[in-house]
C-alpha positions, 0 to 999 in steps of 0.5 A, a space after each residue: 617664448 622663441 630664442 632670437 640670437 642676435 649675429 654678433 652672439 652667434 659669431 662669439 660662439 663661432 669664434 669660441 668653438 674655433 679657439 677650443 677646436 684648436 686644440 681639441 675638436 670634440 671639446 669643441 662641438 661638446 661645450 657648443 651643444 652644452 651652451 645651446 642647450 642651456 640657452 634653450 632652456 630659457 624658452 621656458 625660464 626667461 627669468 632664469 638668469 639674474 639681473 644683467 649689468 646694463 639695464 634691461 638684460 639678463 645674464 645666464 651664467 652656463 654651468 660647468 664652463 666660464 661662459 657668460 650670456 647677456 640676453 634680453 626679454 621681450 615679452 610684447 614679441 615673445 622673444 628673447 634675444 641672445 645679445 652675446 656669448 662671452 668668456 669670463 676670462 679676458 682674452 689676456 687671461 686666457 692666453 696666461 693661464 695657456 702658457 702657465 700649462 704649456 710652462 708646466 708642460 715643458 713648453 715655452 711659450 712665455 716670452 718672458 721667463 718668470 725665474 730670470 726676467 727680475 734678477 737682482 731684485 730682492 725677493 719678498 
């Protein structure tokens, strides 16, 4: 079967190299061909990933990484599409737990500092 990647997958994977080159480009280009790599074993394997949570898809969960990918087979083409490349950290998640390392690194990201922001209220 060929892999059909679908623009909007392509620019998640897109915006997710640029988030990580941000702070390390190898790392960037390595999860990249990682992830591409294990897309492209579903060529051979379409039935790889498991079930999707909306009918008709599939998910392919990527080893190693927090990385999720929805895809689609369609036997009557030969194709499977690549719907999505999706972190399964919410953005949120991800902006917490950064500034959780940065806190632990002596920075201070937090706009809130966790030791005084509930002062006067009793502990548990």
């Amino acid at each position: 079967m060929q892999i059909k990647w679908l623009k909007k997958a392509l620019q998640n994977l897109n915006d997710e190299a640029e988030y990580i080159a941000q702070e390390n480009p190898e790392a960037a280009r390595l999860v990249v061909q990682h992830i591409v790599a294990k897309i492209n074993l579903l060529a051979d394997n379409p039935a790889m990933g498991h079930p999707g949570r909306i009918h008709g898809t599939r998910e392919l969960v990527i080893p190693d990484t927090r990385h999720i990918v929805p895809y689609r087979v369609k036997p009557q083409h030969q194709t499977i599409e690549i719907l999505r490349v999706f972190h399964s950290l919410p953005p949120i998640t991800q902006t917490l737990v950064s500034q959780a390392v940065a806190k632990a690194q002596g920075d201070s990201l937090f706009l809130i500092d966790p030791s005084t922001c509930c002062k006067g209220q009793e502990k548990p």
